[in-house]
C-alpha positions in Angstrom: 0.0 0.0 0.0 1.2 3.3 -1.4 2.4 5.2 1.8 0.1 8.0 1.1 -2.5 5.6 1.3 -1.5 4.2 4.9 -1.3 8.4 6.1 -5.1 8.9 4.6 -6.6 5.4 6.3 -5.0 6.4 9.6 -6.3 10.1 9.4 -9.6 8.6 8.3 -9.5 6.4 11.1 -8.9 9.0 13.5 -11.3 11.4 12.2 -13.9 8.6 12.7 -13.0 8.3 16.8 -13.0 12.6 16.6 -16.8 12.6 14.9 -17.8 9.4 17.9 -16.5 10.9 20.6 -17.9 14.8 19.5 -21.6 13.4 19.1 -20.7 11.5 22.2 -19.9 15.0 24.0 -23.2 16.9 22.4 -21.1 18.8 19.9 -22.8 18.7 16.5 -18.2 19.7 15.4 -18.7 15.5 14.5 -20.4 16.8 11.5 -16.9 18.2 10.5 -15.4 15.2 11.2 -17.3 13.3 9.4 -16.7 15.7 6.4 -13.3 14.7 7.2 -13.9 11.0 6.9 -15.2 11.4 3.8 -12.2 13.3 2.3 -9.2 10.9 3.3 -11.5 7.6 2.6 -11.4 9.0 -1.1 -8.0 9.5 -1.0 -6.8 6.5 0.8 -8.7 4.6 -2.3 -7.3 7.2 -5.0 -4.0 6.4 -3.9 -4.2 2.7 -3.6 -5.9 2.3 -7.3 -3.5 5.0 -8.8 -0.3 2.5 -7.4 -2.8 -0.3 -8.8 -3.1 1.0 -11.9 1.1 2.4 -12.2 2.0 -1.5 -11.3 -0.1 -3.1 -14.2 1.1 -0.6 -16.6 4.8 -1.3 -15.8 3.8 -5.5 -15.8 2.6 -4.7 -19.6 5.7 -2.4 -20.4 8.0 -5.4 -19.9 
């Protein structure tokens, strides 16, 4: 996994525990959080299939 990809899922997953524990406090800041979820899950994917797609095209150049 691209190491991009690793810094985006672990963002992601900490932005998920910052939305929990915000709704869990009363703040409606989880909203934001979950904004922020959103945004590094789609990277975290662009980045894997981007590496996915770079490794099959160097497999065909050969």
């Amino acid at each position: 996994m691209p190491r991009l990809a690793v810094y985006a899922l672990i963002v992601c997953a900490l932005s998920v525990v910052a939305a929990v524990v915000s709704f869990v406090e009363g703040s409606w800041l989880g909203i934001v959080w979950i904004a922020i979820t959103g945004l590094t899950s789609n990277m975290c994917w662009y980045y894997v299939r981007k590496a996915r797609i770079e490794k099959a095209a160097a497999v065909s150049a050969d």
